[in-house]
C-alpha positions in Angstrom: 15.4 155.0 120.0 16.4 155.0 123.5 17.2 151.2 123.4 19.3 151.5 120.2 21.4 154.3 121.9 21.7 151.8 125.0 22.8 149.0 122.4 25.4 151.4 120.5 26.8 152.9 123.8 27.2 149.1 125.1 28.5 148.3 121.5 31.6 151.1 122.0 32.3 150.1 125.2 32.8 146.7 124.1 35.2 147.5 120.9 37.2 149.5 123.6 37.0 147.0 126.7 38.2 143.6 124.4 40.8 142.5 122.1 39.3 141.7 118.8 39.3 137.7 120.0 37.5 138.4 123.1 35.3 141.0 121.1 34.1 137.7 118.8 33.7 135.5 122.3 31.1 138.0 123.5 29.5 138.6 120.0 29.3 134.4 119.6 28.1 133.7 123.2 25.0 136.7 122.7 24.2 135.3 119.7 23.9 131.9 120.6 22.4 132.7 123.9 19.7 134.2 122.4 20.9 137.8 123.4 19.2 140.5 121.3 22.8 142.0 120.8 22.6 143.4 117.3 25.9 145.0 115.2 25.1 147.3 112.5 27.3 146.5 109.5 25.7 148.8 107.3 23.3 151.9 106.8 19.8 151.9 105.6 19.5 155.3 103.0 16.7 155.6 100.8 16.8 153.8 97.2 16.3 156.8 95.2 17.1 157.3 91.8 20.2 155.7 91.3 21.4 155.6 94.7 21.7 151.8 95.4 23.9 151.8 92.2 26.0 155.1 93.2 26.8 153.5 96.4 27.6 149.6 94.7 29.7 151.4 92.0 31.5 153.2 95.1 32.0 150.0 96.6 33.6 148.5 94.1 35.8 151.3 93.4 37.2 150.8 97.3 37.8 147.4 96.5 39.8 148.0 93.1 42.0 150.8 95.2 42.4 147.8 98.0 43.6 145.3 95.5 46.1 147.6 93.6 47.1 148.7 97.4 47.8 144.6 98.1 49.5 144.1 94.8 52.0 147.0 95.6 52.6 145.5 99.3 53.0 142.1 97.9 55.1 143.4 95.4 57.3 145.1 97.6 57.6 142.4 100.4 58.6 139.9 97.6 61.4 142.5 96.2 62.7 143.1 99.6 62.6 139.2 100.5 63.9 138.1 97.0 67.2 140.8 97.3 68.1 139.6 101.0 68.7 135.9 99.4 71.4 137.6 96.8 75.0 138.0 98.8 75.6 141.5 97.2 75.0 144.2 99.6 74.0 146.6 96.8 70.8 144.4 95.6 70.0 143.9 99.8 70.1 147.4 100.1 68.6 148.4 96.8 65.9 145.9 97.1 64.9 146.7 101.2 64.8 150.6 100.3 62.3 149.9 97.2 60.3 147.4 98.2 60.0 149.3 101.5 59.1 152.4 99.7 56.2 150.0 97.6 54.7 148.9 101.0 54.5 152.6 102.2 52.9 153.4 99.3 50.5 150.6 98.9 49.2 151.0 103.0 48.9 154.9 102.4 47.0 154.0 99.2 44.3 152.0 101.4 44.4 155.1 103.8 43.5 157.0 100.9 41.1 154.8 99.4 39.2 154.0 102.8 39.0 158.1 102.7 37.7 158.7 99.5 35.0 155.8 99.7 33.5 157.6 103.0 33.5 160.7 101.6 31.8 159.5 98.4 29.2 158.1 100.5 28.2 160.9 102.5 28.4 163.1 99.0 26.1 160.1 97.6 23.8 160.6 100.5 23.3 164.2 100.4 23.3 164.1 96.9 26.4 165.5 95.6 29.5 164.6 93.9 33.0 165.3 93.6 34.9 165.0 90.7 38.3 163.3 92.0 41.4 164.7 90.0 43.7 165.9 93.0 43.7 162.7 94.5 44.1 160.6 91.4 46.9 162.9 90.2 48.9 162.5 93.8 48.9 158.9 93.9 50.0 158.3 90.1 52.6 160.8 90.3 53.7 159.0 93.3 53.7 156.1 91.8 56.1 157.6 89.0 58.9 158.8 90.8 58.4 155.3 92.8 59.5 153.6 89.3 62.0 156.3 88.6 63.7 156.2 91.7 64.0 152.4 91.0 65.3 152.7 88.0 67.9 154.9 89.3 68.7 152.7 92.1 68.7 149.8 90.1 71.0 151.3 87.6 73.4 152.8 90.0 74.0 149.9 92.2 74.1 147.1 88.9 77.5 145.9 88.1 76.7 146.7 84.2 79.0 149.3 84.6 81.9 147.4 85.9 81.7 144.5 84.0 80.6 142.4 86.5 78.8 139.3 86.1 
């Protein structure tokens, strides 16, 4: 027990003392140099019941969250790349504020997931569960008036109206 404590202590100190590159050095040079170094990735937790399963189906519900968190960034650096090519400074403007506002919401979406998936863990673990319908409700809703306020946008700054082409 002791030793593990001297190994996580060194382990902190390390993730504080190095950039992330110099971090990998030291991890590659103690594992080739036969240093006992270990990292814990993960947490051992008794497979009772239907715990392995809980904490898999947990796992991929972070990773659905993460990929509908991408897909908005991607979404919205594309719309906010794709409007600056167009010379209208309605469309630069329209499409730098929305596709802003999608990469906002996709990175606080991965915030949010990264939450929920601990806290469904350590619920898992002590065996309890929370039903998630505050959460789920804030982040649709959000993502509502997201595609509202576009609409809006979109529609007040087109050239419909005018008769543009």
């Amino acid at each position: 027990s002791g030793n593990n404590s001297k190994k996580r202590n060194t382990f902190a100190w390390v993730v504080k003392t190095f950039t992330p590159t110099a971090f990998l050095a030291f991890v590659t040079h103690s594992v080739m140099g036969n240093s006992r170094l270990s990292i814990e990735l993960s947490q051992l937790v008794p497979n009772t019941g239907s715990t392995a399963r809980d904490h898999l189906a947990n796992e991929r519900t972070l990773l659905a969250w993460v990929r509908t968190s991408i897909a908005l960034i991607a979404l919205g650096i594309a719309l906010a790349k794709f409007s600056s090519d167009d010379e209208s400074r309605n469309n630069l403007l329209t499409g730098t504020i929305v596709g802003s506002v999608l990469v906002v919401q996709g990175s606080s979406m991965i915030i949010y997931a990264q939450s929920r998936y601990h806290e469904n863990a350590n619920r898992i673990k002590d065996g309890d569960f929370a039903i998630n319908t505050g959460g789920v409700n804030i982040v649709l809703a959000s993502i509502v008036m997201v595609g509202m306020a576009s609409i809006i946008i979109i529609i007040s700054t087109s050239d419909w109206r005018s008769g543009g082409s």
